[in-house]
C-alpha positions, 0 to 999 in steps of 0.5 A: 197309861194310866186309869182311864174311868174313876168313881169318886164318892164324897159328900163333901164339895172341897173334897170332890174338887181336891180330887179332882185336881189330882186326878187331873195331874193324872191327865184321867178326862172320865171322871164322875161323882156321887154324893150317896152311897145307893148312887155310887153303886147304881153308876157302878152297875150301868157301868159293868152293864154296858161294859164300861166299867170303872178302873177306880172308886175313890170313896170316902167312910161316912156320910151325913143323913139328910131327907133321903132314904139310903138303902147303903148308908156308908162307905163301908157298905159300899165297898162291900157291895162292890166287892161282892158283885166285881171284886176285881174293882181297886178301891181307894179309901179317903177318909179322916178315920185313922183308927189301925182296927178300922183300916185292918178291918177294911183290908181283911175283910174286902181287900181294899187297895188303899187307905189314904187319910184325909189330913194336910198331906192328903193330896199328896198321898191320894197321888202316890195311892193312885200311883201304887194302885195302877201298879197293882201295890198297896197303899197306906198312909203313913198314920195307919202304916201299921195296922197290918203290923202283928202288934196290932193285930189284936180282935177287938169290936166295935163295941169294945172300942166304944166301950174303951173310950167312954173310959177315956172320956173319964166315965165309971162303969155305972156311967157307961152302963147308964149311957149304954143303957140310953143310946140302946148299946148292948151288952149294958148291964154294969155286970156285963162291963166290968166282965168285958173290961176285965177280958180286956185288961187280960186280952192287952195285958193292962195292969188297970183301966187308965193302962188299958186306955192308954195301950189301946191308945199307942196301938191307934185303935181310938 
């Protein structure tokens, strides 16, 4: 036996077909697809109010804007949705996002059953995720294998991550207290950034800036 109805949102037509192939190798017939977020949940609804639930959502992280409004607009915010309302629904990510604090996140936060990147091997790892899953294990790929390590398990925020890598990209405090200022990212005074960096360079036990980057780095989190 295997799965025998699966969800897959994704945006992207290549995507959906590649799968699709593998979830036929799986010999799954009751397959549908969303390409929003809001559509993928209201499948999911009539699904459990006419008992016909899905055994499977494979989703996708980001979707791209166009003309409609989207009350979920990501992937992320449909699994939260779907875990809140049928928690016992196994969730298979497919992303290109390889951050360790991203997938942590996901586990934590919604206990998604697997991460699989989306890269030249990615068929092959959605195969073996789809595998796992049936037989109640969890998957990751190996790129993010270790974001439930203890190394990794540091708190660091969204922001923080931003913030670490405007660094990166070569830019001064003063720079990113600009660019901060512009995009209406908050905290973005130069006072508030050299006070959270220095938290930082504490927190990973970063001799400097260029050190913070590059540990931050080495634990995959940009």
């Amino acid at each position: 036996m295997m799965f025998k109805k699966v969800l897959i949102v994704d945006d992207h037509d290549d995507i959906n077909n590649g799968v699709l192939n593998v979830l036929h190798d799986f010999e799954i017939k009751n397959i549908y697809m969303a390409q929003y977020c809001d559509d993928a949940f209201l499948k999911v609804k009539k699904a459990n109010l006419e008992n016909e639930n899905f055994d499977l959502i494979i989703t996708d992280l980001s979707f791209k804007k166009d003309y409609r409004e989207c009350k979920i607009e990501s992937g992320e915010g449909l699994i939260a949705i779907i875990k809140e309302e049928y928690p016992e629904t196994p969730i298979i990510v497919y992303s290109m996002d390889n951050r360790l604090q991203k997938v942590r996140s996901l586990i934590n936060k919604y206990q998604i059953d697997a991460y699989v990147c989306k890269d030249r091997n990615g068929s092959v790892e959605l195969s073996q995720a789809i595998k796992s899953v049936f037989e109640k294990k969890q998957f990751l790929s190996p790129q993010v294998s270790k974001a439930l390590s203890p190394k990794s398990d540091l708190e660091i925020e969204e922001y923080d991550i931003e913030l670490i890598k405007q660094l990166a990209n070569g830019l001064s405090q003063d720079e990113i207290s600009g660019l901060f200022k512009n995009n209406n990212t908050t905290p973005n005074s130069l006072s508030s950034i050299e006070k959270r960096l220095n938290r930082l360079r504490i927190q990973f036990k970063a001799n400097n800036a260029i050190h913070l980057v590059a540990i931050v780095k080495d634990l995959g989190l940009i």
